[in-house]
C-alpha positions in Angstrom: -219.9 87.7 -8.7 -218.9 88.5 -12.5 -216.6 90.7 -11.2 -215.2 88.8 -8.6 -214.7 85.8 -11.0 -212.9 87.7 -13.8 -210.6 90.1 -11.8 -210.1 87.1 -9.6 -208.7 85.2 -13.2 -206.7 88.2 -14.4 -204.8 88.5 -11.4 -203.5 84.9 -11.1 -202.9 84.9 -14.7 -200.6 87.5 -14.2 -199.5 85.8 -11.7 -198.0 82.5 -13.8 -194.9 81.3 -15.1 -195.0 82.1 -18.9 -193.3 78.3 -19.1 -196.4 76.9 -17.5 -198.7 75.4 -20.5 -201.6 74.0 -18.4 -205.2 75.8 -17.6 -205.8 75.2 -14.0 -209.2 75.3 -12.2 -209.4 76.8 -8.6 -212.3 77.3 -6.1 -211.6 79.8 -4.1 -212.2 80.3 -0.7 -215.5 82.9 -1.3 -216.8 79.6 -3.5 -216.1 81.7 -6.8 -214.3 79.5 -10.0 -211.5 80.7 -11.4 -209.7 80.0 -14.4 -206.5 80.2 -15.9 -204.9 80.0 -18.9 -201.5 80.0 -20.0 -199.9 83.2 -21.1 -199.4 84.0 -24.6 -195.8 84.4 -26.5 -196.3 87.3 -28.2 -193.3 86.9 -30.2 -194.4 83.8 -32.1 -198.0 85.4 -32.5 -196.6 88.3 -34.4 -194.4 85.6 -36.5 -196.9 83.5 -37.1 -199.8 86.7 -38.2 -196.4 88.0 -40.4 -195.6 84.7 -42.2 -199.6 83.5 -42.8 -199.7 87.6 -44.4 -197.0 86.7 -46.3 -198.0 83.7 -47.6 -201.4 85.3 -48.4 -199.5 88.4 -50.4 -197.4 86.0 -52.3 -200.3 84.2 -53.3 -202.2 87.0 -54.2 -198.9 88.8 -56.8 -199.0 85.1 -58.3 -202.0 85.1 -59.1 -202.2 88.5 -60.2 -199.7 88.1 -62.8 -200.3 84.5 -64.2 -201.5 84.8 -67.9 -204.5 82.9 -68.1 -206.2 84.3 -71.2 -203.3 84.3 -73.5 -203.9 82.4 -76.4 -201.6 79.6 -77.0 -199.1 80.0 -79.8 -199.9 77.3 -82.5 -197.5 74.4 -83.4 -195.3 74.8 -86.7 -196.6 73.2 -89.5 -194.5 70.4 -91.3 -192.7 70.8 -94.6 -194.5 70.5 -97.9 -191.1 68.7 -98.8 -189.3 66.5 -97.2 -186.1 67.7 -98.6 -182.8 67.2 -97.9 -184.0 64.8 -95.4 -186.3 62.2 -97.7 -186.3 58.3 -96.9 -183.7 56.6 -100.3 -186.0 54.5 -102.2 -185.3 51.0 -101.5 
């Protein structure tokens, strides 16, 4: 019965219009259920695999070459005089 049922699903699968998005349910005449699904674009599976890898990798090199233990360089210190620029007396 298995057997029936799943060879029974390839074939009409095959069988489909790629441009047909629905799953359809049949009872065949033998009283076995059959299933299908709608084919697969294999184009935009690769794409998609290929751009969600390359998102990952990009992530990944910056990451890997962000500085997060540098130490920070400290401010400059003011002055001791405030010469040529000091406030007139008034």
């Amino acid at each position: 019965m298995t057997g029936n049922w799943l060879r029974n699903t390839i074939l009409s699968q095959l069988s489909r219009s790629p441009a047909s998005a629905e799953v359809i349910f049949l009872t065949l005449h033998d009283g076995t259920r059959v299933i299908t699904f709608p084919r697969l674009n294999w184009g935009v599976v690769a794409t998609a695999s290929a751009a969600v890898l390359g998102i990952a990798i990009a992530i990944l090199l910056l990451v890997n070459s962000a500085h997060f233990d540098e130490p920070q360089t400290p401010a400059p210190t003011p002055p001791a005089s405030c010469e040529p620029f000091c406030a007139a007396p008034t």
